[in-house]
N, C-alpha and C positions, 0 to 999 in steps of 0.2 A: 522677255529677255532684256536684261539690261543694256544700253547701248549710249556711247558720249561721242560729242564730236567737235570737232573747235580747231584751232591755228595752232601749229607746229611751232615756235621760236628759236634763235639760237641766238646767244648771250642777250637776251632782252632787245633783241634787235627791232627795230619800229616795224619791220614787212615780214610777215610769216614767211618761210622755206617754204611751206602749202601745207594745205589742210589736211587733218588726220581724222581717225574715228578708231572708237575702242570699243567693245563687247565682250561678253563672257559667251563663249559659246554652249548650247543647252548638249545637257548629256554629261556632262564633264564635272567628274567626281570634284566635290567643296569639301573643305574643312569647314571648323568652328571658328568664329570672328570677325572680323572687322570685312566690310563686303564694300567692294565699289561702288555699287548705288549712294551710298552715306558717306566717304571720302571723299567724292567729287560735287557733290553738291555744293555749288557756288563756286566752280575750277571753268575757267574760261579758258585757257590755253594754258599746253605743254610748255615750257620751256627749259631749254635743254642748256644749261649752263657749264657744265663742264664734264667733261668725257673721265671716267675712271678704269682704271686698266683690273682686270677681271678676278688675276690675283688678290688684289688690294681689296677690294671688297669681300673675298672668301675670309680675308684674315681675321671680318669685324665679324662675321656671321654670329658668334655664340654671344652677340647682345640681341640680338632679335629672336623670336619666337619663327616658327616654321610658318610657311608662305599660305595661311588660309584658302584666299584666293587666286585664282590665273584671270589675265585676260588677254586677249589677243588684238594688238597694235596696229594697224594700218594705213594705207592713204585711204582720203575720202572718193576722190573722183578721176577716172583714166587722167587727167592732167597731173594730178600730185603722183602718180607712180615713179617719174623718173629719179626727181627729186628723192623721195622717200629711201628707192632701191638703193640709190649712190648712198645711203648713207646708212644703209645696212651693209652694204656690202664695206665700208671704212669700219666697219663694229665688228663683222664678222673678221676680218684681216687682221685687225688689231686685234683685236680680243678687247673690245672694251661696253661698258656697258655706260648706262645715267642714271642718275635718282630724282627724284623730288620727292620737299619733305611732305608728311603728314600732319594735316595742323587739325588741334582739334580742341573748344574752348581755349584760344590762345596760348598753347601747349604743343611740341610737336611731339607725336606719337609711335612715329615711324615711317618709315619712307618707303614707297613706291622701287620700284628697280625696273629698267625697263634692257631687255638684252636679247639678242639672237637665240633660236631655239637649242642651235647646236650649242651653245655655251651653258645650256643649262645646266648639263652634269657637274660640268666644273664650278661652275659659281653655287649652286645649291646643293651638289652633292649627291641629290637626284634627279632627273633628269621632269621637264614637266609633261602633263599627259601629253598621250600623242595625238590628240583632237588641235594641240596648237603648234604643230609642227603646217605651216604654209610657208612656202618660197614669199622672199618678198615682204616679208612681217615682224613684228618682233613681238614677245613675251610680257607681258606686265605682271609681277608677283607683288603681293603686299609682304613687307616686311615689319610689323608690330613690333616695340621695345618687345624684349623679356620682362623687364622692371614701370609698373605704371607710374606715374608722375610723384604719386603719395610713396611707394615704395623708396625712390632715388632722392625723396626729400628726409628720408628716413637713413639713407646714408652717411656714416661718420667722416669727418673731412680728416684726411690726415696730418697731424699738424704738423709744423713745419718746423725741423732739426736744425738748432745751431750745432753748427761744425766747430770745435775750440781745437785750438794749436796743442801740442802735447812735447815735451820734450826728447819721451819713453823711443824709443826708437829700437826694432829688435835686430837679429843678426841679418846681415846681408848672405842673402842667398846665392846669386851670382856675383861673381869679379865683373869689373867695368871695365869697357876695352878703352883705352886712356889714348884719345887720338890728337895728334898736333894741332893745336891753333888755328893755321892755315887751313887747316881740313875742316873746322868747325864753320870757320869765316865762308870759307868757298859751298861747303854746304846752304848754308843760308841764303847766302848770295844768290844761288841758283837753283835754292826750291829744290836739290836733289830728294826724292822721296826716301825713306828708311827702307819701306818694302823694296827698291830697287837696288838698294845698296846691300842687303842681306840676300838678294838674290845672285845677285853678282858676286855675294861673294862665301858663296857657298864653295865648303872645302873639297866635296866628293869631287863637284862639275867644275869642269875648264870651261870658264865661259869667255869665248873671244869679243872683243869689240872694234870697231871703227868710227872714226869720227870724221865727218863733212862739215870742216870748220864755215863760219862765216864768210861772205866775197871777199870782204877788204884784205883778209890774209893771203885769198891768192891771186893776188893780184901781179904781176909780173913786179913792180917796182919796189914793193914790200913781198916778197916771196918767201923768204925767211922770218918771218915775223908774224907769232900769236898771236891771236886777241886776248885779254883779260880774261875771256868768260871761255876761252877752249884751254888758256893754261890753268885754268881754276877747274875743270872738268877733267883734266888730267890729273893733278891732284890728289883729286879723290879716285877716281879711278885707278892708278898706280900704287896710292897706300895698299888695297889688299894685294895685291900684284898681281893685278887680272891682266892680259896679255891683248896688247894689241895686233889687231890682226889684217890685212888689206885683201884676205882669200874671199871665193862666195859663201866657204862655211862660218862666216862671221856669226855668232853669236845675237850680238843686240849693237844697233847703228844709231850714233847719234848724230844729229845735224841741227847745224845752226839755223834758229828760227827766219833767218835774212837770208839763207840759201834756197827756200821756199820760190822764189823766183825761178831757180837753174834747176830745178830736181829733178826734171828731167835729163838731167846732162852727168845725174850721177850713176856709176860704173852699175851697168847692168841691172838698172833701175828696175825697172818692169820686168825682169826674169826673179829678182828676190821677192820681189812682193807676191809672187805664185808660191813662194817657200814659206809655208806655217812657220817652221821656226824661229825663222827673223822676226827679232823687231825690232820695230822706227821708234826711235822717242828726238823732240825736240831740245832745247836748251839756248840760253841765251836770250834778249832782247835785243827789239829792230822797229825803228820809227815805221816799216810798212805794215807792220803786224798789230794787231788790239794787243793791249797789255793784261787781257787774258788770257793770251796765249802766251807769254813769257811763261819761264821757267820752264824743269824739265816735265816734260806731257808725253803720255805715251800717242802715236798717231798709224794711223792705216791698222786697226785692229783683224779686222773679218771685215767679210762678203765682200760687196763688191759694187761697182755703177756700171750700168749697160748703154750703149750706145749705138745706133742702126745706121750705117750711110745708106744714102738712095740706090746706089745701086744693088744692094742687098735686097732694099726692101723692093722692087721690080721686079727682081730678078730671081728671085726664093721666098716671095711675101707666106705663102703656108707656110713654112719650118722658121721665118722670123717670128709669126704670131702663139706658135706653139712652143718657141721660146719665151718670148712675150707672157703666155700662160703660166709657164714653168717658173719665171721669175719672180712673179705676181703670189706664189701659192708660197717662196722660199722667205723667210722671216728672215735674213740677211741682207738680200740683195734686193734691187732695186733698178729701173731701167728708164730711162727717155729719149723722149725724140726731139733734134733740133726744128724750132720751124722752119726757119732755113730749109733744112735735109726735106724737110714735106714739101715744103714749095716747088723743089729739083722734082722730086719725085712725080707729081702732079704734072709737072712741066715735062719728062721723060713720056708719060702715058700720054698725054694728052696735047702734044704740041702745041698748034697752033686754034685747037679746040677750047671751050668754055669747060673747065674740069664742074664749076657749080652745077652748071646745065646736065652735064654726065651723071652727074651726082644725083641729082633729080632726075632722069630715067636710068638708075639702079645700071648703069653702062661704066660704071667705074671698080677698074680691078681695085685699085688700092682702100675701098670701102672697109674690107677684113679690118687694115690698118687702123685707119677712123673710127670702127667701131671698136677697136681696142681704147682706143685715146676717149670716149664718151661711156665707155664703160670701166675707165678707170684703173685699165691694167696697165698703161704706161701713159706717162707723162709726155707733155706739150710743151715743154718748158726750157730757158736756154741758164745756163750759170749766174749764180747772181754778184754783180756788180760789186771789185772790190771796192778800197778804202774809198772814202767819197773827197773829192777836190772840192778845197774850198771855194774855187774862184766860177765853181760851176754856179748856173742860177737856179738850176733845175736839180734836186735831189733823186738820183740814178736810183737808189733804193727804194724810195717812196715809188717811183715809176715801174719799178721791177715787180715789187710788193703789190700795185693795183692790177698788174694782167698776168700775175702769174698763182698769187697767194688766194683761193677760191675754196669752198669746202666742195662744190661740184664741178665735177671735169666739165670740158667743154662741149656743145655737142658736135655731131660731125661736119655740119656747117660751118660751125662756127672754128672749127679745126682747120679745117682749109680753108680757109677765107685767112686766117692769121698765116698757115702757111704760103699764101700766096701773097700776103702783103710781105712779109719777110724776105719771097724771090724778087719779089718788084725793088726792096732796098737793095739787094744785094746784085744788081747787074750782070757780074762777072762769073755770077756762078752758072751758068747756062756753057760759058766757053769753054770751059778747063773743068777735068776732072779734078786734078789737083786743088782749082779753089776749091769746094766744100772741103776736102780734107783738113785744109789751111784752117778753115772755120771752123769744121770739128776739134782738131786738138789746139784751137784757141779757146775754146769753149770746153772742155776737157780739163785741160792745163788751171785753167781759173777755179773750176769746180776739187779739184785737186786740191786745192791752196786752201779752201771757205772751211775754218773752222769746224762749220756745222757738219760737212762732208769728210774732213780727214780728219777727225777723231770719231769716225760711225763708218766707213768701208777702207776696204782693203786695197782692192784691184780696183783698177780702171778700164773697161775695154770698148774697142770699137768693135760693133758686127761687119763685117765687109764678105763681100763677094769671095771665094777662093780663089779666083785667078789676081783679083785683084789684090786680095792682102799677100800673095807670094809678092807681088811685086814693091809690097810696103816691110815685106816681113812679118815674120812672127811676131817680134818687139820693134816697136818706131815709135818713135819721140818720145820714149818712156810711160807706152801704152802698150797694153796686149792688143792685136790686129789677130782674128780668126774670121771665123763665116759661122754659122748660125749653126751647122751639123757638127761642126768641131769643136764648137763652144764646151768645156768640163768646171762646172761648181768647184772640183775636187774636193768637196767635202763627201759626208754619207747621208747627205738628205733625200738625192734623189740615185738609185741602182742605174749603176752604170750605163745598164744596155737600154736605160729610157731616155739616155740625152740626147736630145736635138726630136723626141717622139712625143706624144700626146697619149 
């Protein structure tokens, strides 16, 4: 029986992730071709360079010949398991798989694919035997060109077409809608897309809209007074005479990219953003924002960001972790935990006790928790750091980027030990309920704002206690406040009568 074993890599990195080992296991129907034993000979380590998403690869399939052989992927020794697993299980969630190439006489010949069992239907089409279906592993197929080397050198190149001017010009098909100047100018100006502009203004649908100009306009001292970039938004807006509207069935809401600080404080923030039908789009330029975020951008598309206060998590830790599950398995959404919020939490169970010490005699309820955060179903992590000051000497990003940007979670030592360094920063969270709230939707608010996050979810919400979020509301500070059993997707991913259940 064939069998390979060597260092794992990711991006060429000097220190292995940990050691793996590959085999063909016996019994297990072969094609004709190219076999692992003579591939790897003289392959010293994996390395795993860049992740491809699973579709993307099915599209190239019909250059390659069908998969000769399988092999089955693993760690080497009980130390590389953890490692390995965490990074099966980001392949499995994602749907993503890797290649390396096939070198062979200084020629590459085809590449390797390396993917989860479960993804094999979809990336190959057919599904591979069931000898390498094991938890915990992944699949290696050879992929051989269809075309050998002699074949593609045999390939006609196509030669390359001058394009010449022509005067010939035939009839016009459609009339041009012939729009003023200023509408042309204001367009440009502000990036308005075409596709948004034909959407709006379509003849059937009455589409409403509202606009949350810029601060400077509403300012008490200039209160009467546009800005440039909301009277040019008008504009175009009002040529096809789409109706502005201040109801909650507003259509589509535009807001000035420098209002991004207050949006919380717009009219029934957090109840539209539950309404599929609205949408956010931004517009405008603001010295607080990257200047890839000017112009107009659609923002808050779908799903959504989770959030758990400590007393939730105390107080309902099963139906928070079976959330936790439920979010983890939903391709939308997404969920974390402040350290901060861990620290409270540890500090709640554990007063005036060593929570590490608990932790190590298995005497710690909130463990379920920690072993969600090491197994990668929710994040440890707090918002990251806007615009950077110059007059700082220490780069907040660079800082945020080294304990938070990881390809493996942490484990659950190393979880609480950050959340208890976090309560020890924060002093005043032990007296007041209300601080961590404070710190929740400071940390909420900012993640809201980050680019990365408001053009990729929707909704915002805190988990809380039910006695507790009566007392916050439904909506508070332009976040959803529910409890973990009340919690609704409102999409159709998951049937109704399983939310808040396992």
């Amino acid at each position: 029986m064939w069998k390979w074993s060597g260092p794992l890599v990711y991006k060429s990195g000097e220190s292995p992730l940990c050691r793996v080992t590959m085999h063909v296991p016996p019994n297990t129907p072969q094609g004709i071709g190219l076999r692992f034993s003579i591939i790897f000979q003289g392959v010293e380590k994996i390395e795993v360079n860049s992740m491809y998403d699973c579709s993307d690869i099915r599209s190239i399939l019909p250059a390659f010949r069908k998969p000769p052989q399988h092999a089955l992927f693993g760690p080497e020794g009980v130390e590389d398991v953890p490692k390995f697993r965490a990074m099966v299980h980001y392949m499995e969630r994602q749907q993503m798989v890797f290649m390396m190439p096939i070198h062979f006489d200084d020629n590459i010949i085809g590449y390797t694919v390396f993917f989860p069992y479960s993804l094999g239907l979809r990336l190959l089409g057919t599904p591979p035997p069931s000898g390498y279906s094991e938890p915990g592993t992944l699949v290696v197929a050879i992929l051989p060109y269809a075309l050998s080397q002699e074949q593609i050198k045999l390939v006609p190149r196509i030669p390359k077409i001058q394009l010449h001017s022509t005067s010939q010009q035939g009839p016009r098909t459609r009339t041009l809608v012939k729009y003023p100047r200023l509408h042309h100018r204001a367009t440009k100006i502000l990036g308005f897309p075409d596709v948004l502009r034909k959407f709006l203004s379509d003849p059937v649908h009455v589409r409403t809209f509202s606009i949350w100009p810029d601060p400077d306009s509403r300012m008490s001292a200039i209160k009467d007074r546009q800005s440039l970039e909301t009277r040019l938004l008008l504009n175009i807006l009002e040529f096809g005479q789409r109706s502005a509207s201040s109801k909650s069935d507003v259509r589509v809401a535009f807001i000035h990219i420098g209002s991004l600080q207050q949006i919380h404080k717009f009219p029934e923030f957090a109840e539209r953003r539950t309404k599929t039908f609205l949408q956010f789009y931004t517009y405008g330029t603001h010295y607080d924002v990257p200047p890839d975020m000017w112009a107009v951008k659609e923002i808050y598309p779908c799903g959504g960001i989770i959030t758990f206060t400590p007393a939730a998590m105390h107080r309902d830790p099963v139906k928070v972790r079976q959330l936790i599950i439920q979010v983890g398995r939903h391709p939308l959404w997404e969920c974390y935990i402040l350290p901060a919020s861990l620290g409270l939490l540890a500090q709640i169970e554990c007063g005036t006790d060593d929570p590490l010490l608990r932790l190590e005699r298995k005497q710690l309820m909130m463990e379920g928790i920690l072993q969600s955060i090491e197994d990668g179903e929710v994040a440890l992590m707090q918002a990251p750091p806007e615009k950077p000051i110059v007059t700082q000497q220490k780069d907040e990003r660079a800082i945020w980027a080294s304990q938070y940007v990881s390809f493996f979670p942490p484990t659950k030592k190393q979880a609480l030990q950050a959340g208890i360094m976090a309560f020890v920063q924060n002093p005043g969270l032990g007296r007041s309920k209300d601080m961590i709230e404070k710190v929740i939707v400071k940390d909420l608010s900012m993640m809201q704002r980050h680019p990365a996050f408001m053009t990729s979810y929707r909704r915002f919400v805190v988990i809380n206690l039910e006695a507790e979020g009566s007392r916050c509301g439904e909506y508070h500070e332009g976040f959803e406040w529910t409890s973990a059993s009340k919690f609704d997707f409102r999409d159709d991913f998951y049937p109704k009568q399983t939310i808040g259940m396992h």
